[in-house]
C-alpha positions as CSV (number, residue, x, y, z in Angstrom):
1,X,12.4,4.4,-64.0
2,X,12.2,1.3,-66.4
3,X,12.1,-2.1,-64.4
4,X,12.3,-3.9,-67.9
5,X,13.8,-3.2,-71.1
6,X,11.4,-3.9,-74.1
7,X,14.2,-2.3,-77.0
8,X,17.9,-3.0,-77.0
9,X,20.1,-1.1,-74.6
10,X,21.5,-0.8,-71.1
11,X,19.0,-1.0,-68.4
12,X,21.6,-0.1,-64.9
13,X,19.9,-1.2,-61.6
14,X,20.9,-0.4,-58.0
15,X,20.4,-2.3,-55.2
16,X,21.5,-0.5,-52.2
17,X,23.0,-3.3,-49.2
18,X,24.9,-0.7,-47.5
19,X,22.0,0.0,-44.8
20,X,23.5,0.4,-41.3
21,X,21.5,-1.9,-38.9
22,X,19.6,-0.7,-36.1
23,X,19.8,-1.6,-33.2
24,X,16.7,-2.2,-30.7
25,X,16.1,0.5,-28.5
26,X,17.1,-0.7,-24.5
27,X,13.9,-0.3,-22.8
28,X,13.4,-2.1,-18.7
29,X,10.6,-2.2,-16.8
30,X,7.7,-0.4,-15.3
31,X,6.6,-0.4,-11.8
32,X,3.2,1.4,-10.3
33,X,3.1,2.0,-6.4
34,X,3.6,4.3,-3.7
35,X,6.7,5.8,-2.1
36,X,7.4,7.6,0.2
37,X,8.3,11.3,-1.9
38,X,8.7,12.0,-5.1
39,X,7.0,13.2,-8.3
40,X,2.8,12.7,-7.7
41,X,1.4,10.4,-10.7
42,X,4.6,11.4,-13.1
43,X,6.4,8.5,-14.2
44,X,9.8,8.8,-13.9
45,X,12.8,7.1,-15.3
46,X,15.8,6.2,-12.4
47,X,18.7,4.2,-13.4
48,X,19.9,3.0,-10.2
49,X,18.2,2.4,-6.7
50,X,20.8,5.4,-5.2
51,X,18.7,7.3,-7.7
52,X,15.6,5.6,-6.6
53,X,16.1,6.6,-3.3
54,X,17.0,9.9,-4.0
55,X,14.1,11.0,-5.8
56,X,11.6,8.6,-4.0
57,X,12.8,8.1,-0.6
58,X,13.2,4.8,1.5
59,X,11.7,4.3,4.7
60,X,8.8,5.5,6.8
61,X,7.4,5.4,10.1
62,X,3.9,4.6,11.0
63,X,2.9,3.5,14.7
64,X,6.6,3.4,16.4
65,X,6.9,0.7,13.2
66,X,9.7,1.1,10.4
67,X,8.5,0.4,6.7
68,X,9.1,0.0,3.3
69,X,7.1,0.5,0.4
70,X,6.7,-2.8,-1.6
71,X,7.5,-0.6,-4.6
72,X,11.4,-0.2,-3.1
73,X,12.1,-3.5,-2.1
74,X,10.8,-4.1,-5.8
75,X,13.4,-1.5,-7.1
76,X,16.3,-2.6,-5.1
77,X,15.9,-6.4,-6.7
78,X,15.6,-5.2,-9.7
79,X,19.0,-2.8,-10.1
80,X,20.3,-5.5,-7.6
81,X,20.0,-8.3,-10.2
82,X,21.5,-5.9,-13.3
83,X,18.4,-4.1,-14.3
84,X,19.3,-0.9,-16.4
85,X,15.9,1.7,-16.3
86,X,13.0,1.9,-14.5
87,X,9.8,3.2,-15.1
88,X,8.3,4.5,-11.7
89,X,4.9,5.9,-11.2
90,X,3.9,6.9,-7.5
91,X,0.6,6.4,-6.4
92,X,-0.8,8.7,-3.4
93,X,-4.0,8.5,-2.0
94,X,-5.6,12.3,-1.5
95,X,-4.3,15.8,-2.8
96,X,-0.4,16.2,-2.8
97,X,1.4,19.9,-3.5
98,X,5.0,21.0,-3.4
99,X,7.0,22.7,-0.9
100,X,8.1,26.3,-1.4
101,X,10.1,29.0,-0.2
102,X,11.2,32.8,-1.3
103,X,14.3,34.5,-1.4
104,X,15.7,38.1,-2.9
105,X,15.4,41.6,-2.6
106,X,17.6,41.0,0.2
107,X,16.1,38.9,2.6
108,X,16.9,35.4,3.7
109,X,13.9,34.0,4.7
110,X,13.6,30.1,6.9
111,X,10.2,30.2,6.4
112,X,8.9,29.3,3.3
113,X,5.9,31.0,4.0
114,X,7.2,34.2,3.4
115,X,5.6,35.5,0.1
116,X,8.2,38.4,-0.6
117,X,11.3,37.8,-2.5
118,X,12.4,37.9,-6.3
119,X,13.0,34.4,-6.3
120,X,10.4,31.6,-5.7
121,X,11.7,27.9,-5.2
122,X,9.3,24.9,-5.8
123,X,10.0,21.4,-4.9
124,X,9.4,18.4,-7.2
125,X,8.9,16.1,-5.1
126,X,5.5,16.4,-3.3
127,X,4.0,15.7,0.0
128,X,4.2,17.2,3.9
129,X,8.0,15.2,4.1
130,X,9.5,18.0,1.8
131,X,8.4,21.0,4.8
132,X,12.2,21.8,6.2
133,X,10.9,24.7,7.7
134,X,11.5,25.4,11.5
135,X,13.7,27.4,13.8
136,X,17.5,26.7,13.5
137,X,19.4,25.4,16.5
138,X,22.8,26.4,17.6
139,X,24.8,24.5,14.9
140,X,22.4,25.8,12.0
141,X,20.3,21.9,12.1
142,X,16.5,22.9,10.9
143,X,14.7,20.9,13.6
144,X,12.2,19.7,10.7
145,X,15.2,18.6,8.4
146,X,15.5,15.2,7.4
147,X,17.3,13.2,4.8
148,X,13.9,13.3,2.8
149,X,13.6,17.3,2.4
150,X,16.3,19.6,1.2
151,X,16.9,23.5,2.0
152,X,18.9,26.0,-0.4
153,X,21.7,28.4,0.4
154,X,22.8,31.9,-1.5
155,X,26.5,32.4,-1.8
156,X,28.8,34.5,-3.6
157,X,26.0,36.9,-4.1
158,X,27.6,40.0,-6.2
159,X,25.0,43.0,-6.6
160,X,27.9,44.5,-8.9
161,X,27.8,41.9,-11.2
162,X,23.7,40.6,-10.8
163,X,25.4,37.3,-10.3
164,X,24.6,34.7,-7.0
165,X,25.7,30.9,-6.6
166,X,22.3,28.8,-4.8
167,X,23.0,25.5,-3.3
168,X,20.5,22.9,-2.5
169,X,21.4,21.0,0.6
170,X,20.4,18.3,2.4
171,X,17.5,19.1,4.9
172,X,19.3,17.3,8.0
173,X,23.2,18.7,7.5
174,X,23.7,22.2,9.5
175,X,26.4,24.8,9.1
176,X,29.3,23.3,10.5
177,X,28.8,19.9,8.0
178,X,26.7,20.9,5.5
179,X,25.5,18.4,2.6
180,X,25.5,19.9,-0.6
181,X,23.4,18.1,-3.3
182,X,23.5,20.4,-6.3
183,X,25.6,23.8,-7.0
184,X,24.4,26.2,-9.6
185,X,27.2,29.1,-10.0
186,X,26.9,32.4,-11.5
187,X,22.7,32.4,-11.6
188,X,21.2,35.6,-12.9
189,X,17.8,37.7,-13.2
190,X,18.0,39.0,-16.2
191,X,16.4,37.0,-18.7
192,X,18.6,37.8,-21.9
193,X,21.5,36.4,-20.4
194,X,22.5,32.8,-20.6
195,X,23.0,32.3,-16.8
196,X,19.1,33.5,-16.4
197,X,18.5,31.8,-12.8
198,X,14.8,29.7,-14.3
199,X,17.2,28.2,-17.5
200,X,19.6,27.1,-15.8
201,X,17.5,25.1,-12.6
202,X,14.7,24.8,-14.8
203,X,11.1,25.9,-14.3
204,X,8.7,23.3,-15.8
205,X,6.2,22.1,-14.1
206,X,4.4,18.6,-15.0
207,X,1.2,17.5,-13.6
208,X,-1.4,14.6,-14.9
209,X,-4.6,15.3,-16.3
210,X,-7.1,13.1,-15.6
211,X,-9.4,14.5,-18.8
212,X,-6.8,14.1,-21.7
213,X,-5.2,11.2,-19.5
214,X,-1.9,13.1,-20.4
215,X,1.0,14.8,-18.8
216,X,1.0,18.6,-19.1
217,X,3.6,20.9,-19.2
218,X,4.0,24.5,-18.2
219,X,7.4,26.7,-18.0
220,X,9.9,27.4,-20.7
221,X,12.7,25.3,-19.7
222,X,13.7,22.2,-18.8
223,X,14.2,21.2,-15.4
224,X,18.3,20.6,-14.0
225,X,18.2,20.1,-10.5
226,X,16.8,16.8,-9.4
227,X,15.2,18.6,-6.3
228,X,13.6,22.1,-6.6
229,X,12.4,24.2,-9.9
230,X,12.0,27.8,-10.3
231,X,8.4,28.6,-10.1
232,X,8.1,32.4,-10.7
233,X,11.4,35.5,-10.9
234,X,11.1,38.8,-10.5
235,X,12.9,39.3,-13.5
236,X,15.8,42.0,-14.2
237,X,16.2,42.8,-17.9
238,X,18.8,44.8,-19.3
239,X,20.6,44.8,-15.9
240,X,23.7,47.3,-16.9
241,X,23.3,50.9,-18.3
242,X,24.9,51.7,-21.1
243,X,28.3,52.6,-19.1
244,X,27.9,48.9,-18.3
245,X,26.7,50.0,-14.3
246,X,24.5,47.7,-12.4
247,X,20.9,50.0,-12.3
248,X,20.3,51.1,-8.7
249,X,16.5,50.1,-9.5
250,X,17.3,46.3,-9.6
251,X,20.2,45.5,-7.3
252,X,18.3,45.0,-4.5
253,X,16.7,42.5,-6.0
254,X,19.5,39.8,-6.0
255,X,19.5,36.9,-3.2
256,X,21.7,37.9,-0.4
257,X,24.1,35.4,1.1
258,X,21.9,33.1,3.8
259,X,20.2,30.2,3.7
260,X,16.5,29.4,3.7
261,X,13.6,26.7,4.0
262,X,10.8,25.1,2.3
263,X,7.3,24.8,3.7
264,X,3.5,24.4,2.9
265,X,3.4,21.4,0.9
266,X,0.7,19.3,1.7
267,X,-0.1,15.6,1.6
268,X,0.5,13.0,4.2
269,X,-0.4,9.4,3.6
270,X,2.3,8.0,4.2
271,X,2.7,6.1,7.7
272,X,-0.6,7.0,8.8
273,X,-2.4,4.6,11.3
274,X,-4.4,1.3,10.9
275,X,-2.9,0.3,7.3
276,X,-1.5,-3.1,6.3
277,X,2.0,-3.8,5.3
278,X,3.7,-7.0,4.4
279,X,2.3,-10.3,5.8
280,X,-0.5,-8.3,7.6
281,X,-1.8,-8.7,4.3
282,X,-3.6,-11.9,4.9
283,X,-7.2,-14.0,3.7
284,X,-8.8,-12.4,6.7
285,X,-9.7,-9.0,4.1
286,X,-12.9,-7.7,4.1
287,X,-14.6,-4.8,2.0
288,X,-14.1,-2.8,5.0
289,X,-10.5,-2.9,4.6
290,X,-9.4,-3.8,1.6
291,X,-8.1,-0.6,0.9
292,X,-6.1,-0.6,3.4
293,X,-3.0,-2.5,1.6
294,X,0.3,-0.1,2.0
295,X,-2.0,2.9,2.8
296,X,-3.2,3.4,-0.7
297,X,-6.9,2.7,-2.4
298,X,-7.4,0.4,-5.1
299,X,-8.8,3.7,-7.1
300,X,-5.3,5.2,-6.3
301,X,-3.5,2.9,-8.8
302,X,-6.1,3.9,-11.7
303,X,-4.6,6.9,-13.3
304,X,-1.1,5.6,-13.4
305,X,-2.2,2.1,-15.1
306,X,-4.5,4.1,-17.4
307,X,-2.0,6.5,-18.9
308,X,0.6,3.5,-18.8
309,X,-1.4,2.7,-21.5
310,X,0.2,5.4,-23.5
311,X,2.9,3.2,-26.0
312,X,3.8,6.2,-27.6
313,X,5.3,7.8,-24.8
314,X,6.0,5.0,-22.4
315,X,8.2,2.5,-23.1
316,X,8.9,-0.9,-20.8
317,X,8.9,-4.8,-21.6
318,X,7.9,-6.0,-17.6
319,X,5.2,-4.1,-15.8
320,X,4.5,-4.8,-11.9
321,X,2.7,-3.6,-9.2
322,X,3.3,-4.8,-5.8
323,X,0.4,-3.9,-4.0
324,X,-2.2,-5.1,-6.2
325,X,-3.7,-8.7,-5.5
326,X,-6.1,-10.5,-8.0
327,X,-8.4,-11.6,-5.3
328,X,-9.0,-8.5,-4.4
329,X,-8.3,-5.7,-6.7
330,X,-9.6,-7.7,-9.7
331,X,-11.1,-4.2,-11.6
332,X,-7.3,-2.4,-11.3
333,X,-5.6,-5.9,-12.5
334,X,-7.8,-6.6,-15.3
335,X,-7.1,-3.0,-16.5
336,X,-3.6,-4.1,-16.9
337,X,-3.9,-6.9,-18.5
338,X,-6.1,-5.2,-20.9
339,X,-3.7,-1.9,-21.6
340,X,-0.1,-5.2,-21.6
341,X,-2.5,-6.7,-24.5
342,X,-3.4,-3.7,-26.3
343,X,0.2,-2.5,-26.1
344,X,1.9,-6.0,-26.8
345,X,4.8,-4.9,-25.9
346,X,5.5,-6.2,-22.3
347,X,4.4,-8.9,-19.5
348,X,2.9,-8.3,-16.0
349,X,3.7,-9.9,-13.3
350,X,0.7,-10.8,-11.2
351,X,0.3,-11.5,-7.9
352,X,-2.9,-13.9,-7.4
353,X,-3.5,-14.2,-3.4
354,X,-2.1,-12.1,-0.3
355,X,0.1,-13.5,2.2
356,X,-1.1,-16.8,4.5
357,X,-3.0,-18.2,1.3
358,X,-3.5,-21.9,0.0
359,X,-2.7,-23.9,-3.1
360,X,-6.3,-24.2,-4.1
361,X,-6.5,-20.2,-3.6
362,X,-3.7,-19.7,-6.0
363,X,-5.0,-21.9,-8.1
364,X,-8.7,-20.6,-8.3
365,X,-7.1,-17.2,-8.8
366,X,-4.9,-18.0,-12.0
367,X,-7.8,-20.2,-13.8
368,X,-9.5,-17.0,-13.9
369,X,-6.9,-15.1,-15.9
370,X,-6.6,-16.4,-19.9
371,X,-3.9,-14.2,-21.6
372,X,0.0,-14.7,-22.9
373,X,0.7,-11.3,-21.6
374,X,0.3,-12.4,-17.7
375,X,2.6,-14.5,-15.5
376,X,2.1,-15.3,-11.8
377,X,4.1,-16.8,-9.4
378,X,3.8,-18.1,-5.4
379,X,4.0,-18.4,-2.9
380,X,5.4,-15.0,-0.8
381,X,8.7,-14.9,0.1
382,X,10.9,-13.4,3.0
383,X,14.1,-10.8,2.3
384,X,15.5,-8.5,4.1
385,X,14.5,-5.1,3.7
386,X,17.5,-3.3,2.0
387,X,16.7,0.0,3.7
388,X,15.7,-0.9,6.8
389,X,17.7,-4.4,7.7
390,X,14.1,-6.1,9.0
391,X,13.3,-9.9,7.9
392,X,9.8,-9.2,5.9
393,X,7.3,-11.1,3.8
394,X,7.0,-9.7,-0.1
395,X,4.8,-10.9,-2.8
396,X,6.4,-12.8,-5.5
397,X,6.0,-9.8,-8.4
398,X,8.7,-7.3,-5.9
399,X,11.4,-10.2,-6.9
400,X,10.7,-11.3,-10.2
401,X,11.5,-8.4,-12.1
402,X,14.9,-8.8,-10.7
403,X,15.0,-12.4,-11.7
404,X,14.4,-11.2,-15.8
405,X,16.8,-8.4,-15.4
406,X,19.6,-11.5,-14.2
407,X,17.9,-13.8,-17.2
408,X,18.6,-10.8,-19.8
409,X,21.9,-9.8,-18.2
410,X,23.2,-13.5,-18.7
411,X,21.3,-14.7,-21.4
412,X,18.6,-13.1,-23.7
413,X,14.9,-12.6,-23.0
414,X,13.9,-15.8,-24.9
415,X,15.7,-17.8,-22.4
416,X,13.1,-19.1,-19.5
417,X,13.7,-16.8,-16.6
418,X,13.7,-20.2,-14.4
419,X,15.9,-22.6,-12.8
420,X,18.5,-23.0,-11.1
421,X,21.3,-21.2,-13.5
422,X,18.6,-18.5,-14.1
423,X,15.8,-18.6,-11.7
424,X,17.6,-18.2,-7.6
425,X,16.8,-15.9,-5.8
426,X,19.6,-14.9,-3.7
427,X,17.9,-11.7,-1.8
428,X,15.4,-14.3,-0.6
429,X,15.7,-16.3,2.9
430,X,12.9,-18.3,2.6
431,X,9.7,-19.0,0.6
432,X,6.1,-18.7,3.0
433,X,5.7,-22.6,1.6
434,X,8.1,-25.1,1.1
435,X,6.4,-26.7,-1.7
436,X,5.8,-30.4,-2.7
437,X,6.3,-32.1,-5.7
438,X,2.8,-32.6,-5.6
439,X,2.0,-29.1,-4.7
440,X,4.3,-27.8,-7.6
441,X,2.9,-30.2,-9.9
442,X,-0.3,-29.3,-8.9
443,X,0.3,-25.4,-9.2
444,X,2.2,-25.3,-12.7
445,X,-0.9,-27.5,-14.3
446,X,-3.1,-24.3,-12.9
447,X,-0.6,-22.0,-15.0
448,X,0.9,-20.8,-11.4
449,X,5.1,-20.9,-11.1
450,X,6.3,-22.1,-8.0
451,X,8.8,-21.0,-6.2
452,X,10.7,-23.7,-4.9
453,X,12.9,-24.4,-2.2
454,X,15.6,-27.2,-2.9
455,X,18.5,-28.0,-0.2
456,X,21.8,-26.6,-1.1
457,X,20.0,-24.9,-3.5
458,X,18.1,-22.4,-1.8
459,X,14.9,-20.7,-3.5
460,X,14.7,-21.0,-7.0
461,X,11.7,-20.0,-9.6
462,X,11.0,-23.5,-11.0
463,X,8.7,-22.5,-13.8
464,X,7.7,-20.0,-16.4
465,X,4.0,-20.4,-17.8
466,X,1.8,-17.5,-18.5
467,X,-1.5,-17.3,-17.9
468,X,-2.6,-18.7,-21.1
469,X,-5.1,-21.4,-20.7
470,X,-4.8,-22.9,-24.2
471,X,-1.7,-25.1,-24.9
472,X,0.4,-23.4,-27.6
473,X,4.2,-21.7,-27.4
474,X,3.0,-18.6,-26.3
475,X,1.8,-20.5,-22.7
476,X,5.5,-20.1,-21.7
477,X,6.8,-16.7,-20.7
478,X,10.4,-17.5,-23.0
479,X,8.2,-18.2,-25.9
480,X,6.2,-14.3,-24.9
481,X,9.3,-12.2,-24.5
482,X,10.6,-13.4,-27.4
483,X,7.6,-12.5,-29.4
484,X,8.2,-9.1,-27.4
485,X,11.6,-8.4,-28.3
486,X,11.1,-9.3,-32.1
487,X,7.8,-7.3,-32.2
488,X,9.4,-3.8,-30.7
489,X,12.6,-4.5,-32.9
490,X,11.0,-5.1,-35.8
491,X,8.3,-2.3,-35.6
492,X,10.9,0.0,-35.0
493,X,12.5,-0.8,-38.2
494,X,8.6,-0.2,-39.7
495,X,8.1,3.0,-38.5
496,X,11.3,4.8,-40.9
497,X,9.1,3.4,-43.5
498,X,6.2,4.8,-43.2
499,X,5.6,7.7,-45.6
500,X,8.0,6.0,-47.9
501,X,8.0,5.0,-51.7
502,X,6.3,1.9,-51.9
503,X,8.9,0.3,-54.2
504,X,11.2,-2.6,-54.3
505,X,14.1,-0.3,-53.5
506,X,12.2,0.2,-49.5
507,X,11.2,-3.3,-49.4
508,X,14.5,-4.2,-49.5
509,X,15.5,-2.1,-47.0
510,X,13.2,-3.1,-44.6
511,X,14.2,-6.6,-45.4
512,X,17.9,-6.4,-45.0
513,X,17.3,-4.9,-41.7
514,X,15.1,-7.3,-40.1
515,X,17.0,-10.6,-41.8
516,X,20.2,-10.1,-39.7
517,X,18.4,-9.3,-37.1
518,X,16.8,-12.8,-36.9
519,X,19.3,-14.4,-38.0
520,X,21.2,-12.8,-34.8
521,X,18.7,-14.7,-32.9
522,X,19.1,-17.5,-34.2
523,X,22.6,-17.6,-33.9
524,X,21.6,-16.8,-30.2
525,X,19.1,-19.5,-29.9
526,X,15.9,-17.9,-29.8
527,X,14.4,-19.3,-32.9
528,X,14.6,-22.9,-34.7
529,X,14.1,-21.8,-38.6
530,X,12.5,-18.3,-39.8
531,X,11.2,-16.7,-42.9
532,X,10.4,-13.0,-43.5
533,X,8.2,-12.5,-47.2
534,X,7.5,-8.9,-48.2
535,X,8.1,-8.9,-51.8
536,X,5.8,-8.5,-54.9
537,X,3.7,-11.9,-53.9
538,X,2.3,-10.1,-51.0
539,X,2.7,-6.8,-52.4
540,X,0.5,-6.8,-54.9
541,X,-0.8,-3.6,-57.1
542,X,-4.1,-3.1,-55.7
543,X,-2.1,-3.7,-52.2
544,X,-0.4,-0.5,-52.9
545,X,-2.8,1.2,-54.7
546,X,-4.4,1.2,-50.8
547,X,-1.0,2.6,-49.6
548,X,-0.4,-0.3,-48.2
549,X,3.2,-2.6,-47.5
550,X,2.7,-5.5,-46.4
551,X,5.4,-7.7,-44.4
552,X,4.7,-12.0,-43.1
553,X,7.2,-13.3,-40.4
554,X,7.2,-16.5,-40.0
555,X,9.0,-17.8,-36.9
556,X,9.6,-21.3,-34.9
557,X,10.4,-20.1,-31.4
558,X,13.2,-22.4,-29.6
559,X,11.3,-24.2,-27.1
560,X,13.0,-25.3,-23.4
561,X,13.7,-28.6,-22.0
562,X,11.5,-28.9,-18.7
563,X,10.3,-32.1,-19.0
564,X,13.7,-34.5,-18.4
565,X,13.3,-37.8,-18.8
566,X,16.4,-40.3,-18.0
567,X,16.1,-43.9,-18.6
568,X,18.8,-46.2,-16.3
569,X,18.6,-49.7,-18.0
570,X,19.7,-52.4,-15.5
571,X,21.8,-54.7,-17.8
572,X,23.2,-58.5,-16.6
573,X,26.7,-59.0,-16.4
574,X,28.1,-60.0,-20.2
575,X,25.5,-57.4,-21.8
576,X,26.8,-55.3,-24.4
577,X,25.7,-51.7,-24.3
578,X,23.6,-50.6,-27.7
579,X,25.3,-48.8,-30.2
């Protein structure tokens, strides 16, 4: 259509300002580390920590000691302090498989290991915890059961109909109090009806490929019970005659009423012997055990941090992993770093030193990190174990997530996740160092945040550098997660644009989408003054004749008071104050 008229007439134009405006897409953070069960290098979303501990346990024993995973603690701050999603990825160190265990054609099998049946349960969650398999005692407890495993039970089985309810229980209840997780009612065989037993539990099965660095998929459909999937069925089509009579070939196959077990899983790291938790992580490391930090090798962590690097199919703004200490797994956290840059889309917390470390460690560990897309803090602090109810010593990155997911819920990202209205950090007792002024001063010159301890005041975060070494805004972590949350916003709004007419008409569009957005945070005191250009000035034809649109932002991020000065003038008696 004509832009210009050249003869007289009418030329009518339309400029469409009815867009709807989009709003970002929630996204919380990431966390890499093992725990005690749960799904094997496939990162989960929970949305709570009674989730978190459902699908990746709590506690563990190893040498008459109780433990927790850095990894939980990290969790329960998190949710604890308003955080909405997290993004866990269990680490293992060695081969992990499933549990399993039969059913059908009659039989009600405790053992797992029985290989007859029409009905074969898997469970998601991998590792030698999820075996329930033993002999029952008098009140129907499986001596193996615990609170970490589960076992399932056939009721209401109807050969008439083809029809059986399965219930997945808790591995520790027993007849007389039984613990019913999940209840699927009215499960079938026969795959051409909509009650077939693998649709409605689910029968996918997902597993991580180191070659494509992917997550691949097998099974038709998706998986409904948090615990167990359907991993093969002797199927029953067609399951009525004609007269609408249940064929004597397949009713044997349906689950009688019982109850059964799961076994053969293997997998056991967790609480073996000889393995360093909390402040036994000290300076006194070697090479010879390094590795032994929580159980788990430093190689352990690779896979998860590599395909973490996946934007596309991952989304976070805060990454940690507690675990992980720059002084000695240096290769795992510069690959991090490198994937948090590439992405640009989130900040890692990192933890510089172990437990029982100097200043000048801190220090020399920090001035070897140069990026905006790291923040460390120290010293380690002590909190209670939420799980267990032991005083322990945690690294600073299992409590700072929680401390952004407070900042966010109170404020907005681009508010300094610091201080005393922002910053406490109430699940803590006490820090491993009560810091100086000089120490603090001495730390946040170095790019490290202290964590302070004030009287009446408690512990407190008392600073928010990154890891940049040069001075510029993006040295502050504020300044970063702003650029963060504009970046994801705004790209989002790019992508519906892509593969559209390069006119004015999309321009706009974009344009009076990402305009109200900025000036929302503005009005919300992220930004001083900004300008968004993407018109015919930096559109130009031979632009577009590359199939190209081209966008400039221009933003002055809202900086944050840390530096108070307060002059008291001493005036004589007779002064008058200045105007």
């Amino acid at each position: 259509m004509a832009e210009t008229l050249v003869s007289p007439g009418v030329l009518a134009r339309e400029n469409d300002s009815s867009f709807v405006t989009q709003q970002p897409v929630t996204v919380g953070a990431a966390i890499i580390g093992p725990t005690v069960k749960g799904p094997v290098e496939i990162p989960t979303i929970v949305t709570s920590y009674s989730e978190y501990q459902q699908k990746f346990g709590t506690t563990f024993v190893s040498g008459g000691q109780v433990y927790t995973y850095f990894t939980s603690i990290a969790a329960y701050n998190y949710f604890n302090n308003g955080g909405q999603t997290l993004l866990v990825s269990r680490v293992v160190s060695g081969s992990y498989t499933a549990a399993t265990s039969n059913t059908g054609g009659g039989g009600n099998f405790i053992s797992g290991s029985n290989t007859s049946g029409s009905l074969q349960l898997k469970t998601l969650s991998k590792g030698v915890i999820m075996n329930s398999s033993s002999s029952l005692d008098a009140s129907g407890s499986l001596t193996s059961g615990s609170t970490d495993n589960v076992r399932w039970q056939v009721v209401n089985s109807n050969t008439s109909s083809g029809t059986f309810d399965l219930l997945i229980r808790q591995g520790n209840d027993n007849t007389n109090n039984p613990i019913v997780l999940e209840t699927f009612t009215n499960l079938s065989l026969d795959p051409f009806q909509p009650n077939y037993v693998a649709a409605v539990i689910g029968d996918q099965v997902q597993n991580y490929n180191s070659t494509t660095n992917q997550i691949t998929v097998t099974g038709s459909y998706a998986n409904r019970s948090a615990y167990v999937f359907v991993s093969s069925v002797v199927n029953t089509p067609d399951y009525f005659d004609n007269t609408g009579i249940a064929k004597p070939a397949y009713t044997g196959s349906i689950p009688a009423n019982g109850s059964g077990s799961f076994t053969g899983a293997t997998g056991n790291g967790v609480g073996a012997g000889g393995f360093l938790y909390y402040d036994a992580i000290t300076t006194g490391l070697n090479a010879a055990n390094i590795d032994k930090i929580q159980g788990i090798p430093s190689a352990s962590y690779n896979a998860m941090i590599s395909l973490l690097a996946n934007q596309d199919d991952y989304r976070f703004n805060i990454i940690t992993a507690p675990g992980l200490i720059n002084s000695y797994q240096a290769s795992q956290c510069t690959s991090i770093i490198n994937n948090t840059q590439n992405r640009g889309d989130s900040i890692f917390v990192l933890d510089l030193v172990p437990y029982d470390s100097l200043v000048a460690d801190a220090t020399t560990q920090a001035a070897s990190r140069n990026t905006s897309y790291a923040a460390s803090y120290w010293p380690w602090v002590q909190t209670i174990d939420p799980d267990s109810g032991a005083r322990v010593w945690v690294p600073a990155s299992t409590m700072i997530g929680g401390v952004y997911a407070y900042n966010d819920n109170v404020s907005e990202p681009w508010f300094a996740p610091a201080g005393i209205n922002r910053g406490g950090l109430d699940t803590v007792i006490r820090a491993e160092q009560k810091l100086t002024q000089t120490q603090r001063d001495t730390l946040y010159t170095s790019k490290v945040n202290p964590i302070a301890t004030f009287p009446g005041t408690g512990t407190v975060v008392y600073g928010q550098k990154t890891l940049q070494t040069a001075a510029s805004a993006l040295d502050r972590v504020n300044v970063r997660r702003l650029l963060i949350a504009l970046k994801s916003y705004i790209s989002q709004v790019a992508n519906n644009l892509v593969f559209e007419q390069n006119t004015i008409a999309t321009r706009n569009q974009f344009l009076s989408q990402v305009n109200p957005f900025l000036e929302s945070v503005q009005q919300r005191q992220g930004l001083y003054a900004f300008r968004v250009i993407m018109d015919d000035s930096n559109n130009t034809p031979d632009v577009i004749d590359r199939n190209q649109m081209v966008g400039q932002i221009y933003l002055q991020p809202t900086k944050t008071a840390e530096f108070i000065y307060l002059d008291f003038n001493i005036l004589p008696t007779g002064a008058t104050f200045p105007a």
